[in-house]
C-alpha positions in Angstrom: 0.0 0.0 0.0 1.1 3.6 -0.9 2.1 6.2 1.4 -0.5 8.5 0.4 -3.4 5.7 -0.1 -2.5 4.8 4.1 -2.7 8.2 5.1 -6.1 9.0 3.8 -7.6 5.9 4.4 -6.1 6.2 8.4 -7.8 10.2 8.5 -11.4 8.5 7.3 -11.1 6.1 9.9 -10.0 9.1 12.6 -12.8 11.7 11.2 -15.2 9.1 12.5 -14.3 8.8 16.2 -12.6 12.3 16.9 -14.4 15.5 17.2 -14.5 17.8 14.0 -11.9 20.3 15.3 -9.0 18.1 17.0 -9.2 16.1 13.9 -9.0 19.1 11.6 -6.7 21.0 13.7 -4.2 18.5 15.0 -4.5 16.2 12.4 -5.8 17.0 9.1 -3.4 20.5 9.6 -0.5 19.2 11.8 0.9 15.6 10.5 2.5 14.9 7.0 3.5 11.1 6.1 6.9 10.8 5.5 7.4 6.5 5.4 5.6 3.4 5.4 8.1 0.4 6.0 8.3 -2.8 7.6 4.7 -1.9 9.2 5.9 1.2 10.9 4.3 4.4 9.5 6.6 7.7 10.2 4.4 10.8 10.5 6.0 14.3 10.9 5.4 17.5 12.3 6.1 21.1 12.4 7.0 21.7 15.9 8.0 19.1 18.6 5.1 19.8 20.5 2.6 18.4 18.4 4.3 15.3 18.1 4.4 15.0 22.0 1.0 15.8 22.7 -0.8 13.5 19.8 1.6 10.5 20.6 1.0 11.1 24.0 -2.5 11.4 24.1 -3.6 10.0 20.4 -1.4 7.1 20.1 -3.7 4.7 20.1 -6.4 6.1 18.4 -3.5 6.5 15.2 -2.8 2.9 15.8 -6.0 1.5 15.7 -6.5 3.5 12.2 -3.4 2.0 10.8 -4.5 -1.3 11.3 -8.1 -0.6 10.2 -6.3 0.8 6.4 -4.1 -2.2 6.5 -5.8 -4.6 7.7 -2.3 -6.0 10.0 -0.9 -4.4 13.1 0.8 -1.4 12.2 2.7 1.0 14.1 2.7 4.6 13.8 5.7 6.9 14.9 5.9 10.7 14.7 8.9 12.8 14.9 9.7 16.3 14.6 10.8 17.5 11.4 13.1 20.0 11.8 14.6 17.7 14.8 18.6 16.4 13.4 18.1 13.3 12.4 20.2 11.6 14.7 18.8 13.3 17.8 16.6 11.2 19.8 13.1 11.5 21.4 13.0 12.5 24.7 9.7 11.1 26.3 10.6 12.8 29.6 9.8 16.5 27.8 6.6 15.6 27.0 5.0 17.6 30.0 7.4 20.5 29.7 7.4 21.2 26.4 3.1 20.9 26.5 2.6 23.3 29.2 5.0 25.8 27.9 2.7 25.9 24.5 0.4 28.6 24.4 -3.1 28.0 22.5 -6.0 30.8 22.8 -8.3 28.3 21.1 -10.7 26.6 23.0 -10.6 23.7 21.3 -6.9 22.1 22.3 -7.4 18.4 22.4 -7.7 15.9 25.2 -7.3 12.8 26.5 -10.5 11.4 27.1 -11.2 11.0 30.6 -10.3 7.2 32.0 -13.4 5.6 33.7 -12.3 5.6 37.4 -13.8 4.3 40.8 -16.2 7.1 42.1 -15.7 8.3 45.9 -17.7 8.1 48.9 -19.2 11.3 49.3 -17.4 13.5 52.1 -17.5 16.6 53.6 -14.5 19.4 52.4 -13.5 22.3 53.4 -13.3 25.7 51.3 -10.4 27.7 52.6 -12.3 30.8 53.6 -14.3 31.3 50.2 -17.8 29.6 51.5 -18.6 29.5 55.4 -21.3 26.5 54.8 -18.7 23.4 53.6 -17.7 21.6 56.2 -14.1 20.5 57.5 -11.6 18.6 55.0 -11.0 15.2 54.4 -8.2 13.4 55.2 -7.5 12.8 51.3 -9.6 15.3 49.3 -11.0 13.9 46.0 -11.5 15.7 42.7 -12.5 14.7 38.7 -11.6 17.7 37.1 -10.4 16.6 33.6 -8.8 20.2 33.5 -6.7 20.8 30.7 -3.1 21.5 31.8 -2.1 24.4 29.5 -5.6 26.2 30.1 -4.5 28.9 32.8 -4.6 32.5 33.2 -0.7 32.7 32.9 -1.6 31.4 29.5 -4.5 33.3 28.7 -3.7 36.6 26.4 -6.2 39.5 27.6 -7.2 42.1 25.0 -10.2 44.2 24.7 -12.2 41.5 23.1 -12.1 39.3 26.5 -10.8 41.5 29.4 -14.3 41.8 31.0 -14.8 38.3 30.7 -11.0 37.8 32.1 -11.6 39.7 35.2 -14.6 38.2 35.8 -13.3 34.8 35.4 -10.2 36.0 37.7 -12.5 37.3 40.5 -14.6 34.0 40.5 -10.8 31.9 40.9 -10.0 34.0 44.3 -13.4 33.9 46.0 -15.9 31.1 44.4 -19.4 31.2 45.1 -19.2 34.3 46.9 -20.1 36.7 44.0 -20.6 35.9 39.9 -22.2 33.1 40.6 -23.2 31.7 38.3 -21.1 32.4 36.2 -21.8 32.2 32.3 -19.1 32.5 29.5 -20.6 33.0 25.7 -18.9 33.7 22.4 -17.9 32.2 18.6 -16.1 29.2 18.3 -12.5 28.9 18.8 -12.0 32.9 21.5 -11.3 30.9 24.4 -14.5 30.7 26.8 -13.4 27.1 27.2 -9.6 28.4 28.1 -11.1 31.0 30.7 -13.3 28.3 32.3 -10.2 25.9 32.7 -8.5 28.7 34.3 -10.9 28.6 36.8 -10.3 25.5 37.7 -7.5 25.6 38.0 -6.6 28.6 39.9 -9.4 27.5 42.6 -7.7 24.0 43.1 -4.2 26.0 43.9 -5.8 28.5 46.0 -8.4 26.0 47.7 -7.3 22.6 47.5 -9.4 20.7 49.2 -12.4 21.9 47.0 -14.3 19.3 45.2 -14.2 20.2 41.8 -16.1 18.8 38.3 -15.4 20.1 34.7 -17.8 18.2 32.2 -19.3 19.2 28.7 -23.0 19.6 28.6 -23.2 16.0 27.0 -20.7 14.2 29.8 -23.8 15.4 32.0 -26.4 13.5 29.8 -24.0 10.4 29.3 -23.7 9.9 32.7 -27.3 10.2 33.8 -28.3 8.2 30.9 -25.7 5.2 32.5 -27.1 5.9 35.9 -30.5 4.9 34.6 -28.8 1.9 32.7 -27.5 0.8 35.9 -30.1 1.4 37.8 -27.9 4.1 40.4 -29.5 7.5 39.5 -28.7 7.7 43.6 -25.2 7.6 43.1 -25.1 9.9 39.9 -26.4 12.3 42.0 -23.9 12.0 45.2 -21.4 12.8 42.3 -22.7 15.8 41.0 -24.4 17.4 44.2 -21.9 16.7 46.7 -19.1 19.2 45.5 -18.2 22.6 45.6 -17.3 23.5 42.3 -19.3 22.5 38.6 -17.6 23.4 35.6 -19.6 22.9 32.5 -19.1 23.4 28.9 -21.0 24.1 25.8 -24.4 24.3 28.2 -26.3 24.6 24.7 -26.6 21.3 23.9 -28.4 20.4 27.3 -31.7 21.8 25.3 -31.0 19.9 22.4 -33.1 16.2 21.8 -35.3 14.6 22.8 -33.6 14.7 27.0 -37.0 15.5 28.7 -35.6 13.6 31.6 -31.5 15.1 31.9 -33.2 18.3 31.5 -35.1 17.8 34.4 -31.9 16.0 36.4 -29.8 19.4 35.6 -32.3 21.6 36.6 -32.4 20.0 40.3 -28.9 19.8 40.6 -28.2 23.9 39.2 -31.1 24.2 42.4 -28.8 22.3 44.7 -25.4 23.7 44.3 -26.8 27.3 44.1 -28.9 26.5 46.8 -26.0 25.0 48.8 -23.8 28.4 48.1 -21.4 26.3 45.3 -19.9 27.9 42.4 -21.1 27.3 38.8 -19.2 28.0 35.8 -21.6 27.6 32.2 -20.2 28.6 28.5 -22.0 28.6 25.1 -21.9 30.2 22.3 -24.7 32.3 22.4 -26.3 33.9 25.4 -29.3 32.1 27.2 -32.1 34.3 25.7 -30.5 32.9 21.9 -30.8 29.3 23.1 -34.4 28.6 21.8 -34.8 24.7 22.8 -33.5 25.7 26.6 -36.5 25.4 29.4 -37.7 29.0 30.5 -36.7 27.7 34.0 -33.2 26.6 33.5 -32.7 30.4 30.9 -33.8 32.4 34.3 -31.1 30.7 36.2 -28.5 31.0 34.3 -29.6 34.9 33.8 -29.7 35.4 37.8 -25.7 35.1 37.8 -23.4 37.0 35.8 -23.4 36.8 31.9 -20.2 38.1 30.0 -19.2 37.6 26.2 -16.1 37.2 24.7 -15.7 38.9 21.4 -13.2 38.0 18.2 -9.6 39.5 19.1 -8.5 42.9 17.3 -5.7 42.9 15.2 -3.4 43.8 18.3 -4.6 41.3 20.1 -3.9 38.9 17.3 -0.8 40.0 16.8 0.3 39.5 20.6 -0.9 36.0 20.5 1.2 35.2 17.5 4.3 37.0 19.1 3.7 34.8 22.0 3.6 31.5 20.3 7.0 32.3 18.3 8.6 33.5 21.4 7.4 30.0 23.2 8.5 28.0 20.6 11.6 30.2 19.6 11.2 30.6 16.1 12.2 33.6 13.8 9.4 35.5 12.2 9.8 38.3 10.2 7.6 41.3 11.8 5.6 41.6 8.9 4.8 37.8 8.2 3.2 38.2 11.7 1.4 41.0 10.7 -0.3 39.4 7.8 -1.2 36.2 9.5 -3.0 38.8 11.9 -4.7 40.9 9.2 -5.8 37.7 7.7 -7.1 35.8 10.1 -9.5 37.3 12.2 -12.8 35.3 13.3 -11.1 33.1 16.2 -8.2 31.9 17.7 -8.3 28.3 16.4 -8.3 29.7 12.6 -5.0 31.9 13.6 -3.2 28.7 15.0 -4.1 27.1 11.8 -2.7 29.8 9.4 -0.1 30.4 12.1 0.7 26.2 11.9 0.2 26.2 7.7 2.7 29.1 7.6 5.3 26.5 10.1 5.3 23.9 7.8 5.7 25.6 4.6 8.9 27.1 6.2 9.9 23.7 7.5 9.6 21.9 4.5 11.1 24.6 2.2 13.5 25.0 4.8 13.0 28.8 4.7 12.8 31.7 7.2 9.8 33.1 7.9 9.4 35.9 5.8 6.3 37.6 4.2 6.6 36.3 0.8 6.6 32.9 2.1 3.7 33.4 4.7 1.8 34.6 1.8 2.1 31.8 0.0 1.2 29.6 2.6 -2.1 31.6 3.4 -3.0 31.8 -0.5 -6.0 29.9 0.6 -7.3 32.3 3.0 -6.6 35.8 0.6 -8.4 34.0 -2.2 -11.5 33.2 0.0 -11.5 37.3 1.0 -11.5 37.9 -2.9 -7.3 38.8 -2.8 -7.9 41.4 -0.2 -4.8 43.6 -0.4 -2.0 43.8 2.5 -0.5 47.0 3.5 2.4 47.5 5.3 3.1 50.4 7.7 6.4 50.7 6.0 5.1 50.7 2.4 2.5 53.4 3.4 5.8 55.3 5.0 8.3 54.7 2.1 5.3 55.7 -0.6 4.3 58.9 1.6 8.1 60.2 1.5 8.5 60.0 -2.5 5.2 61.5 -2.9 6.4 64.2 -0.4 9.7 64.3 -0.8 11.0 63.8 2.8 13.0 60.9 3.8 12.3 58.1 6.6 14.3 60.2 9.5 12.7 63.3 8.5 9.1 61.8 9.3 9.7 59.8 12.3 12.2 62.3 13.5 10.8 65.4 15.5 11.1 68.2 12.9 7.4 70.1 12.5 8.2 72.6 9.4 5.0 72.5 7.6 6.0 70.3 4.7 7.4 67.5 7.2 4.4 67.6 9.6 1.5 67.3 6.9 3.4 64.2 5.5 3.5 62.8 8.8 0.2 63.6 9.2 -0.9 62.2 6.0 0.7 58.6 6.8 -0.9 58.8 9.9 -4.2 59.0 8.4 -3.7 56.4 5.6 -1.8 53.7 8.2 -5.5 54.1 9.7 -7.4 54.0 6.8 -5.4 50.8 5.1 -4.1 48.8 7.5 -7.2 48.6 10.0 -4.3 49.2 13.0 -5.4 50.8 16.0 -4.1 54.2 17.4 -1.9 52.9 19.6 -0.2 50.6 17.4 0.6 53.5 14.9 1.9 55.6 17.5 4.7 53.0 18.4 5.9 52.4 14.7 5.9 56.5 14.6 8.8 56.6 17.3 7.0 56.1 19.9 4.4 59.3 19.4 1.0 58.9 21.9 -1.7 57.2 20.1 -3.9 60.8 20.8 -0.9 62.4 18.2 -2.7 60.2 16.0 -6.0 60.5 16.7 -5.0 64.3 16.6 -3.7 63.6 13.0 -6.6 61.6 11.5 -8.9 64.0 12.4 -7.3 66.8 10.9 -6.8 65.1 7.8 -10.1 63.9 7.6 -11.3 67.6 7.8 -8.9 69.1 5.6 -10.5 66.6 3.0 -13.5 67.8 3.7 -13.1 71.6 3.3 -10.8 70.4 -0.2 -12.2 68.4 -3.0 -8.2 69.3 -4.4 -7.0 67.9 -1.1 -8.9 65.1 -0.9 -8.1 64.1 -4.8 -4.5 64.2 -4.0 -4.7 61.5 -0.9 -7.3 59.7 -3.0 -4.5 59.6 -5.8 -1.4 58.5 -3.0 -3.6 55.9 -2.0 -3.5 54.5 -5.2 -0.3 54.8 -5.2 -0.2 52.7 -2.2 -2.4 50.2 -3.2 -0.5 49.3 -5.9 2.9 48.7 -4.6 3.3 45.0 -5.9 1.8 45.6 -9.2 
């Protein structure tokens, strides 16, 4: 069997028993056959850390695929591609090299949880955040399932989630005392998910003797439906009513089906755990009042707590998350390729990682620095779909402003204000705004430095000056032009 005939008969067989965006993002994206021999299949990788966390977590799952295509045991090996060949794997990294990995997108893969032996119920003790749980047990108990990269440390705040962060932040130092509950909404992929983990853990290192349970919406259903099965809805509920702390995610789907029954299961156990002072973290992506199938009942509860959203990230925000991610992995991209992947990619955090990833392997396999040319290439898909939506450069607004002007580079980021030199400076203020989508701030800092009200200051004039001049407002029409067609 060919190399290429194993690899997408293996990613039918994975579509079918991993969720839509693990096997998209981590699979589909991340791994690249490089060898099929002597029933060992070699799959390869951008970055280290992908190989890591799939063979740690997804090794079996890749097996069992292999075997399915082949119909013999195969096994299935992945190594880092821009790893020496000679170097070695070093299993005992695994956990490092993870938890320093940075991933805004709420979507990061895990384990599935391992069936294990549930506790007798017993009494804990809250250190100082709830006056009504009693004192600890010898050995406190918790299922938290809590991814382990999922923390505030790891969590990039920008205006598109800093409500939502402080909340979340507030809820971690004092649960159940105010927030409560608490419910996280937003798009796909801008980290609600990420926030609640954070949560989690941040209470479990500030109260560790909390009993804590992070579930999906459908873990919640799955388990009830077993408890009928066996015939121990009485133990289900000693599991879900006896701790301190519920985390659950994607509470939209609890209104979904034909679940007259878990519906009703939820809604008594939201009554018992608010009742009983415990803290309750939701997230969905909608607000309550959007989820149509949800009981009015269960809506007004989750409306009695707090509800924040979480919006797509601005292009700063964007761009400090790619920063971040390159500086993690410490990996030399030029300043613009970052910019591009930023402008480009806007919707969620999942879709930058992808670009950002797609934009990795091209590199890698080209064995190329990270330059704009190359990242546009790499993200030729993504332009096309915005019908070739042209990228602008602060410095190609800045060189173009100067010849049109004639001033050179010093001259406008310098501190001169003769007239000449301070309109031109004024003017690629106004056009950095106008065709590059940066924010104030961000063109004060590649202007030397200058306050981001200098800018405001110049836009407007601009803007007015164009107003009061159709001959003014021709000639910036014109050097925008200009602008726009610097790579034709």
């Amino acid at each position: 069997m060919d190399l290429a005939t194993l690899w997408a008969g293996m990613l039918e067989q994975l579509k079918k028993v991993l969720p839509k965006p693990i096997y998209e993002t981590w699979f589909v994206s991340s791994l690249i056959p490089t060898s099929y021999e002597n029933d060992v299949l070699v799959l390869a990788a951008a970055q280290k850390f992908v190989c890591n966390f799939v063979n740690k977590n997804y090794a079996d799952q890749l097996n069992e695929a292999a075997e399915a295509v082949t119909g013999r045991p195969t096994t299935v090996k992945l190594e880092d591609m821009n790893a020496p060949a000679a170097e070695p794997a070093k299993p005992a990294e695994t956990d490092d090299l993870y938890k320093d990995t940075l991933f805004s997108d709420e979507d990061l893969p895990k384990a599935p949880p391992k069936k294990k032996a549930e506790p007798e119920p017993k009494a804990v003790m809250v250190k100082e955040a709830n006056e009504s749980i009693s004192p600890p047990p010898e050995e406190p108990t918790t299922e938290d399932n809590l991814i382990p990269n999922y923390t505030f440390d790891n969590f990039i705040v920008g205006n598109s989630n800093r409500i939502a962060y402080s909340i979340a932040a507030s809820v971690a130092e004092a649960p159940a005392k105010k927030y409560n509950p608490l419910y996280i909404y937003g798009g796909s992929g801008l980290g609600k998910t990420h926030l609640m983990h954070a949560i989690g853990h941040q209470i479990l290192k500030n109260f560790p003797h909390m009993r804590l349970r992070c579930i999906t919406s459908e873990d919640f259903v799955n388990d009830f439906i077993q408890a009928i099965q066996d015939k121990n809805t009485e133990n289900f509920r000693q599991q879900y009513r006896n701790i301190d702390v519920l985390l659950v995610d994607d509470i939209q789907f609890l209104g979904q089906g034909d679940k007259d029954s878990s519906k009703e299961e939820f809604f008594h156990t939201f009554n018992k755990l608010y009742q009983g002072q415990k803290q309750m973290v939701f997230t969905s992506d909608r607000p309550p009042l959007d989820i149509k199938s949800l009981e009015d009942r269960l809506r007004s509860r989750f409306q009695s707590g707090t509800v924040t959203g979480i919006e797509p990230p601005d292009l700063e925000t964007r761009t400090a998350i790619l920063r971040t991610w390159a500086q993690k992995e410490k990996i030399n991209i030029d300043k613009d390729a970052i910019n591009y992947i930023a402008a480009n990619v806007s919707d969620n955090i999942r879709d930058l990682y992808g670009a950002y990833n797609n934009v990795l392997s091209m590199a890698s396999i080209e064995k190329n620095d990270v330059t704009l040319s190359l990242t546009q290439r790499a993200l030729k898909y993504l332009v096309a779909e915005k019908e070739e939506k042209k990228y602008i450069t602060i410095d190609e607004i800045t060189s173009s402003v100067c010849r049109f002007y004639s001033v050179n580079y010093n001259e406008l980021m310098g501190k001169k204000r003769t007239k000449n030199i301070a309109l031109a400076r004024q003017v690629a203020m106004y056009l950095c705004r106008e065709l590059t989508g940066n924010t104030y701030p961000h063109i004060g800092t590649a202007f030397s430095g200058r306050d981001h009200t200098t800018v405001m200051h110049a836009c407007e004039k601009i803007t007015k000056m164009m107003n009061d001049s159709d001959t003014f407002k021709e000639m910036i029409e014109r050097l925008k032009e200009k602008i726009l067609d610097v790579d034709k």
